[in-house]
C-alpha positions in Angstrom: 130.7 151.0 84.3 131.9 153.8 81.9 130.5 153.7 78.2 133.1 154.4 75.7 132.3 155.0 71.8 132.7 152.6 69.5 133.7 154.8 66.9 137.7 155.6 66.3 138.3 159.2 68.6 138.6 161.9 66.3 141.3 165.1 66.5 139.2 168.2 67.5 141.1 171.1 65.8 142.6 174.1 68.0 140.8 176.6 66.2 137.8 179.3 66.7 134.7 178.2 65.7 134.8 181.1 63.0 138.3 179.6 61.7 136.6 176.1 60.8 133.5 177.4 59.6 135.4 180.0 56.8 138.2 177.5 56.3 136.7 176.9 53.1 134.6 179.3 52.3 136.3 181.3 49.9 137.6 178.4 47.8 134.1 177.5 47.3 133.0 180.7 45.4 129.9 180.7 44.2 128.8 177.8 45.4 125.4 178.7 47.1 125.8 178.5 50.8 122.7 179.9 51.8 119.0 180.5 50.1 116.2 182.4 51.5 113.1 180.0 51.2 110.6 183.0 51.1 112.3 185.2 48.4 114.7 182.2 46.5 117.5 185.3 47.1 121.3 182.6 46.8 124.2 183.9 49.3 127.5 182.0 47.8 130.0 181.2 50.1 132.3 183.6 48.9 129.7 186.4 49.7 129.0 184.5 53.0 132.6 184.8 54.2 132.7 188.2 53.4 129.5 189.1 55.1 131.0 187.7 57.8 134.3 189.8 58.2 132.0 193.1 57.6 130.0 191.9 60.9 133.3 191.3 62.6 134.8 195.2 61.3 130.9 196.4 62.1 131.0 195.5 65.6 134.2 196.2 66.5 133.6 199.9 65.1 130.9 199.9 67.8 133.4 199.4 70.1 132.1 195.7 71.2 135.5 193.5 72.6 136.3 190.0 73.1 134.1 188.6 75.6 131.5 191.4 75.3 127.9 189.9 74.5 125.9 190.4 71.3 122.0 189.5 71.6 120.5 187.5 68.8 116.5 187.8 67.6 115.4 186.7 65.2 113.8 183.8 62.9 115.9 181.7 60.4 117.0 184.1 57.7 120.7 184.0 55.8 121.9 187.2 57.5 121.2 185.3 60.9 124.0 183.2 60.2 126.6 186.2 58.7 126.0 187.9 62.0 126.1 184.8 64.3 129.6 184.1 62.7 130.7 187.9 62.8 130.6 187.9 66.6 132.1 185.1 66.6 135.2 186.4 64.6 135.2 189.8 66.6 136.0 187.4 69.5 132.5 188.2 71.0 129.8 185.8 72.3 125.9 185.2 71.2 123.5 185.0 73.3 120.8 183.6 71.3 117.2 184.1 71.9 113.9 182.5 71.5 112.4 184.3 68.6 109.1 183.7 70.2 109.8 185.7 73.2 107.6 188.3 74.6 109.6 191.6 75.5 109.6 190.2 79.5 111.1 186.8 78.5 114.1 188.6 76.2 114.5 191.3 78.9 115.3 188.8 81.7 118.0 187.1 79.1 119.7 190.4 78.1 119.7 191.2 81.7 121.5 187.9 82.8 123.7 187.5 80.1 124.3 191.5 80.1 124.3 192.1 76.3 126.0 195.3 75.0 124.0 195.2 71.6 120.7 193.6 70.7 120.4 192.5 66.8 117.3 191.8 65.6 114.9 192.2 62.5 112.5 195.1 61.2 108.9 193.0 62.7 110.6 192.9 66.0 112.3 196.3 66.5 109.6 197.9 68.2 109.6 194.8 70.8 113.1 194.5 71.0 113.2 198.3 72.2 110.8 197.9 74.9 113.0 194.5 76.0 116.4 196.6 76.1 114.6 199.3 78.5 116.7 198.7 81.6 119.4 196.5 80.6 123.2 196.9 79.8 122.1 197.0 75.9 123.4 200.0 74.4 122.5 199.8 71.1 119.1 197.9 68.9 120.1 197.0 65.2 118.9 195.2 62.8 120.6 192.4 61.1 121.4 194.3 58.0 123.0 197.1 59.8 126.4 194.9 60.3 126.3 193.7 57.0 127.7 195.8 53.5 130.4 198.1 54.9 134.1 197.3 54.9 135.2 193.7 55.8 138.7 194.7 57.1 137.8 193.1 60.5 141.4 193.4 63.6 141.6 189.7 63.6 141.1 188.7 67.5 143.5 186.1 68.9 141.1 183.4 71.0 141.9 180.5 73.5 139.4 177.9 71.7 139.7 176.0 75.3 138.5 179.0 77.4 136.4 181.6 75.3 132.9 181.5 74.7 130.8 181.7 71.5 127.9 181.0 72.3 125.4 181.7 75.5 122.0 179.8 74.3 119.5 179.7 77.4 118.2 176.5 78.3 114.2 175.6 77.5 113.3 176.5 81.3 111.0 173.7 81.6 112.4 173.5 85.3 112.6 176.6 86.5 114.3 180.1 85.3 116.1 179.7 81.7 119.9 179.4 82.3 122.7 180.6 80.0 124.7 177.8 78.9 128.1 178.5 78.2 129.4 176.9 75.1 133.3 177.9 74.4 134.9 177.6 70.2 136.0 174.1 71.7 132.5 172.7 72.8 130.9 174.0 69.1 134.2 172.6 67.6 134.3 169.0 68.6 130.8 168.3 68.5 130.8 169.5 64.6 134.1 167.0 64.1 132.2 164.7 66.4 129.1 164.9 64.7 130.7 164.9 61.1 132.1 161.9 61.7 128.6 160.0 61.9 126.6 162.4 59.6 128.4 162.4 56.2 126.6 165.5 53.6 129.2 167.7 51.5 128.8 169.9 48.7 125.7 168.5 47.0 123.3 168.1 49.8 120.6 170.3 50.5 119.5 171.3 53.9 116.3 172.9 55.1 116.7 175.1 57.9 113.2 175.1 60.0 114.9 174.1 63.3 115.6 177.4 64.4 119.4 179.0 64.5 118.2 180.0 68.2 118.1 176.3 69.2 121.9 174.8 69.6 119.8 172.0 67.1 119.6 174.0 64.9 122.4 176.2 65.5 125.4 173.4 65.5 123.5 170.5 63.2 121.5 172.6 60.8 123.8 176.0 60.2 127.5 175.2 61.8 127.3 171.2 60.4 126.0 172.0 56.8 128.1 175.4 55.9 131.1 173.2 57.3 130.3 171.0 54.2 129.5 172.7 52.0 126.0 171.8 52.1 123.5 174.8 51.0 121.1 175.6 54.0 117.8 176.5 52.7 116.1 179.1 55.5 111.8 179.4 56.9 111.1 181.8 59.4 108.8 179.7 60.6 107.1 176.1 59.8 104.4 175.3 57.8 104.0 171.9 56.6 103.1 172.9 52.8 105.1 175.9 52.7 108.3 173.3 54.4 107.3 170.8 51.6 107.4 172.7 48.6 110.9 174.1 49.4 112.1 170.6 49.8 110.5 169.5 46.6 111.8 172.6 44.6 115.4 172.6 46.5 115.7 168.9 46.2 116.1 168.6 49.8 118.4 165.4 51.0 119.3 165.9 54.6 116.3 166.6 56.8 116.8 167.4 60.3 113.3 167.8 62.0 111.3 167.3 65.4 109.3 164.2 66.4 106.1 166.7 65.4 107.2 166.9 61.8 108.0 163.0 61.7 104.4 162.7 62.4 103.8 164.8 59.6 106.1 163.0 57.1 104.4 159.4 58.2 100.6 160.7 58.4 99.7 163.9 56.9 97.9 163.8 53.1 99.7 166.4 52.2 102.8 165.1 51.6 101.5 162.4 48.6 101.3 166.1 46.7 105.4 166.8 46.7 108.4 164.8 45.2 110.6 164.3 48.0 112.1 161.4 46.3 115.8 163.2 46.9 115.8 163.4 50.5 118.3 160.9 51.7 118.1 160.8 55.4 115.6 162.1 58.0 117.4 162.8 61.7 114.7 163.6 64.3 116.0 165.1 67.8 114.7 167.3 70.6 112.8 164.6 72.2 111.5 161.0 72.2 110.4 159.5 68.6 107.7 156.7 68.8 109.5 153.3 66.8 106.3 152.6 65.2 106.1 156.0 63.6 109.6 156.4 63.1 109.0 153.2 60.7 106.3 154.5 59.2 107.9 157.7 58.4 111.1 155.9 57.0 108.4 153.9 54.5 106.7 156.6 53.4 109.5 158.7 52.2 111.9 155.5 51.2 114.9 156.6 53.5 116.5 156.0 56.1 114.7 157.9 59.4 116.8 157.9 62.9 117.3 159.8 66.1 120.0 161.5 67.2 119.9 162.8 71.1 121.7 165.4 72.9 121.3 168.8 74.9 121.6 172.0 75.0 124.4 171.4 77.3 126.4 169.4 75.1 126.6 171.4 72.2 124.2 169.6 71.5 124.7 165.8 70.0 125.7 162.9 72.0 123.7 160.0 70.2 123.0 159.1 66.6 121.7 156.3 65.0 122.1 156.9 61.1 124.0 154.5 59.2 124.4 151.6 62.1 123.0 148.4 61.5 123.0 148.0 65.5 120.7 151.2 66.2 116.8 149.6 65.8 113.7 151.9 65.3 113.1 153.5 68.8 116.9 153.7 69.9 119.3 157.1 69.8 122.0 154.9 68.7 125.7 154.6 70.0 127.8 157.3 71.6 129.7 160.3 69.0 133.6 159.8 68.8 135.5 160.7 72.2 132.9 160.9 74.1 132.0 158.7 77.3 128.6 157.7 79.5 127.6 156.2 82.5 124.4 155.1 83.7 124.0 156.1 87.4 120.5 154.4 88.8 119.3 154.6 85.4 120.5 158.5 84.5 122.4 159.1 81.5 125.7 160.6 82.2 127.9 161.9 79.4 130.9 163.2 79.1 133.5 164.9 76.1 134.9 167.7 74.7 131.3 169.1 74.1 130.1 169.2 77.3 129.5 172.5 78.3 132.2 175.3 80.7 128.8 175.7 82.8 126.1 177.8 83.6 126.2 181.4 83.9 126.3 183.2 86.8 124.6 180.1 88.5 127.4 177.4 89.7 125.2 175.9 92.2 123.1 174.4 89.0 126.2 174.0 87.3 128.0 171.5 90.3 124.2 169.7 90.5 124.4 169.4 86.8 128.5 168.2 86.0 129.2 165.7 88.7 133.6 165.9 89.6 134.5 163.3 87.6 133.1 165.5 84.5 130.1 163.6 83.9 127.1 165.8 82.4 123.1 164.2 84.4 121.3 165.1 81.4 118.1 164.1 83.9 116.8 161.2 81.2 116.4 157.6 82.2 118.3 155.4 79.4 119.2 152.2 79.0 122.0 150.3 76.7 122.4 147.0 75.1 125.4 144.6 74.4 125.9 146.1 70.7 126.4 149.7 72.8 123.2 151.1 71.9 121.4 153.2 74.0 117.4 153.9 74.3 115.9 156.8 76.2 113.0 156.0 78.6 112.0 159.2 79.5 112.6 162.0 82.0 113.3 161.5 85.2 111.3 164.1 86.6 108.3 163.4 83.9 107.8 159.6 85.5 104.3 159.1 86.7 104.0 157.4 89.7 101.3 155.2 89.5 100.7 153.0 92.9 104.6 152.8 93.2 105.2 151.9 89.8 107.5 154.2 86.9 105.3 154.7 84.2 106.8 156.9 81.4 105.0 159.4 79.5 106.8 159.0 76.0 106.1 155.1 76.2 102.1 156.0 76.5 102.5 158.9 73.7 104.0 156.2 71.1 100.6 153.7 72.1 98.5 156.5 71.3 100.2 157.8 68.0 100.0 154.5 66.5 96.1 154.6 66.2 95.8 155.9 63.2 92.9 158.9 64.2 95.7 160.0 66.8 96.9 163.2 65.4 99.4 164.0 68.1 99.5 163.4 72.1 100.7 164.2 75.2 101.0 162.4 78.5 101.2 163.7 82.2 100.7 162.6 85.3 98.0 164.2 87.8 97.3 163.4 91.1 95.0 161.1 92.8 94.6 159.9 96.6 94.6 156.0 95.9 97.2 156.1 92.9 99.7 158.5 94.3 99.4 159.5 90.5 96.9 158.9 87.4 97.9 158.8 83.8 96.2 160.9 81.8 96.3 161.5 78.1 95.7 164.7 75.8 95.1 164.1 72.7 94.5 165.8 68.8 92.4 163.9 66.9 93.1 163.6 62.9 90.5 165.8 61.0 89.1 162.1 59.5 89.2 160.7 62.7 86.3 158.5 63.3 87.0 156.8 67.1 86.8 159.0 70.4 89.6 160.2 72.1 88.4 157.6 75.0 88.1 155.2 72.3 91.9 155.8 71.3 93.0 155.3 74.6 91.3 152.2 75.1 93.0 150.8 72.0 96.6 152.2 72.9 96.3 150.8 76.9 95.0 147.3 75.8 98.8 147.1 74.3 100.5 148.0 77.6 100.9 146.8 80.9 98.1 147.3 83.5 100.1 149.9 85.3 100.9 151.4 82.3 97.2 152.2 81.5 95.8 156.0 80.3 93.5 156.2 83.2 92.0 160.0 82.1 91.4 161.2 78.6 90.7 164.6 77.0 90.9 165.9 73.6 92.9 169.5 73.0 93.5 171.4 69.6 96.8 171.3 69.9 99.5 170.2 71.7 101.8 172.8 73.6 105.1 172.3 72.4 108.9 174.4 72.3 110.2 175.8 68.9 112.8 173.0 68.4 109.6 170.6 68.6 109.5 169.7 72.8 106.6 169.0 74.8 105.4 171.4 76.8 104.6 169.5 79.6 105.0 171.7 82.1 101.9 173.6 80.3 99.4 171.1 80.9 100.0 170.4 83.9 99.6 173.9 85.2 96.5 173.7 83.1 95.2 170.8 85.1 96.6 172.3 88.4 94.4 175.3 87.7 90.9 173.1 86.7 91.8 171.0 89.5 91.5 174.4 92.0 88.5 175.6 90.1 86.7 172.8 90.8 87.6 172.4 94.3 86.8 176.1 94.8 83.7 178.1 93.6 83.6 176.9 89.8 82.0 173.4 89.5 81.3 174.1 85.9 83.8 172.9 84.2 83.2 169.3 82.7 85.6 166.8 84.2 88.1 164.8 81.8 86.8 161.3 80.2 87.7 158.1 82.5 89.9 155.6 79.9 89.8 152.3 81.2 
């Protein structure tokens, strides 16, 4: 049975993806469009637009061409989203990359998505020359190397349908990172789509910690807001105080965060020190949010808190909950406008005008991942009720198998964050000869925390069903997680692979986990 929204379709303009996003721009003025949280330096709109027409004349000085490639690295900082746009106008695509990269990682992306120019920022520059050794990249700048020169760009004529804007590389939690080819369209629809749920404008504040590298942060936090005509407040990188203070002096009303800052919002002392009595809405994405703490969140800060779901590969929203009396605490809400799903044994299946032209340079992954009717497997196990509301599970490929039974990871993690000395968690499953596969639970204790980590478990299984059960225990400083706020699941369970051969080998010194139940 195919899902359809419940919300009216909306018209997805035939335009670029720079045409909608300076539509505006100069009418606004001086209206602030973007803010530098470190130095409090104000770009107005009018000096955004322009910024980004002296990219577009920059680059096409350099000689770079519609459809060339133009490598992005770098943090959250107001130039980031002049340059991101100037490519875009010179008819060029970004490939946007992980600004937590080692030289190797950024290397193997310039190489597959063969960048003519790397852009980058004055910390990194030594890095980002040792990444461009070997690769098609001609040229290292910085950011501010585009920006201040003349800003008569040769306009570019571009097929919105057909031409790409963006080449973000997936998370690579299985396997190699692939490029994921986004055209204007795909960035396009899912801003109208998304717009048509979200509702900010010209007096909303947004912080920017998602980073612009992340399609989260790129289409929700920068394309969504500077649409508006929202100011986008930019961190480098998150720090809970630092995060705070700019939404208490910025008056922050639209937060857009990961489950991990959530946590913070609903838990964390610190936040009793700032006002954050003007933030409106709170919409957590990039993985699964406990309801319990979700709830607790939303009473804490007096506001509505929701997810919102989506990938990479669909540019990147699909779900939200915000403003629908039907979405309870733990659901991702109903479907965007024009867009369809289908639940095949379980998988959610989208599709829409956001769904991605493919991978690059890989169509094998791309036919495994777009089935011929145009359905998108996003690989998560969902399920949907009569009012149209859908709930993710968990992965597909993350179930544990206990003794023939799904038992999923996210379900175990929201147990275990309710106890109140549970600073964060993680769940994976590891294997065992009677089980098949045993649950077992990492977990950061709160710095007041009085109960074990075994203790914690205990509490969090005797709410779940026997099969369900945290079977192993052991407490961690931290839980491995993506920039956009993803568990790194894949981490720990190399980690255990790698005790688990250690003690089968020569090295029996390594004490073994803490049995939970």
């Amino acid at each position: 049975m195919i899902h359809v929204s419940p919300w009216p379709p909306v018209a997805i303009p035939d335009v670029s993806l720079a045409d909608l996003l300076l539509e505006h721009a100069d009418a606004r003025g001086d209206a602030p469009a973007l803010i530098d949280g470190l130095s409090g330096q104000v770009t107005s709109y009018a000096a955004f637009a322009n910024g980004v027409r002296q990219v577009a004349r920059a680059l096409q000085l350099r000689g770079i061409r519609k459809g060339d490639v133009v490598a992005l690295w770098s943090p959250n900082v107001p130039a980031y989203a002049m340059v991101f746009h100037g490519v875009s106008l010179a008819g060029a695509t970004n490939t946007t990359a992980n600004a937590l990269y080692t030289p190797e990682e950024l290397r193997f992306q310039l190489i597959d998505a063969r960048a003519r120019l790397l852009v980058t920022i004055e910390p990194f520059l030594e890095r980002a020359r040792e990444a461009a050794t070997g690769t098609a990249v001609e040229e290292v700048l910085l950011l501010d190397d585009l920006l201040g020169g003349d800003a008569s760009y040769a306009p570019v004529t571009i097929d919105p349908a057909v031409d790409l804007v963006s080449l973000p590389y997936s998370s690579g939690t299985t396997g190699l990172p692939k490029g994921v080819m986004l055209t204007h369209r795909n960035l396009v629809a899912n801003i109208v789509q998304f717009d048509a749920r979200v509702a900010i404008d010209e007096q909303d504040c947004v912080p920017a910690i998602l980073p612009f590298f992340h399609i989260y942060g790129q289409t929700v936090v920068l394309n969504h807001a500077l649409r508006r005509g929202a100011t986008v407040v930019t961190l480098p990188r998150f720090e809970l105080d630092a995060y705070l203070a700019l939404c208490q002096e910025h008056r922050a009303t639209a937060l857009y965060v990961a489950p991990p800052v959530v946590l913070a919002l609903a838990k964390h002392p610190a936040v009793e020190r700032y006002d954050l009595s003007t933030v409106r809405f709170v919409i957590s994405g990039a993985a699964p949010l406990d309801a319990q703490l979700q709830t607790a969140a939303a009473a804490r800060l007096g506001c509505p808190v929701v997810q919102g779901y989506g990938l990479t590969e669909t540019s990147p929203v699909t779900h939200v909950a915000l403003g629908d009396a039907r979405a309870p605490a733990g659901s991702i809400g109903t479907l965007l406008p024009s867009s369809e799903a289908i639940l095949i044994d379980g998988e959610l299946c989208v599709r829409g005008p956001h769904v991605m032209a493919g991978y690059l340079n890989n169509p094998a992954a791309t036919a495994a991942m777009i089935d011929a009717d145009g359905f998108l497997h996003t690989g998560d196990i969902a399920t949907i009720d009569e009012h149209g509301v859908f709930r993710i599970v968990d992965r597909l490929k993350e179930l544990i198998k206990y003794k023939g039974y799904q038992v999923p990871p996210a379900e175990l993690e929201g147990a275990l964050l309710a106890h109140p000395d549970c600073a964060d968690a993680c769940v994976i499953g590891v294997p065992d000869e009677e089980a098949g596969e045993l649950p077992k639970a990492f977990i950061v204790r709160t710095a007041s925390a009085t109960a074990t980590v075994a203790e914690i478990a205990a509490v969090a299984s005797a709410r779940l069903a026997p099969h369900k059960r945290i079977r192993l225990v052991e407490e961690i400083d931290a839980i491995p997680k993506s920039p956009s706020g993803k568990l790194l699941r894949r981490t720990l369970v190399e980690r255990e692979r790698a005790h688990a051969q250690r003690l089968t080998g020569t090295d029996r010194s390594s004490a073994p986990p803490s049995r939970a139940g």
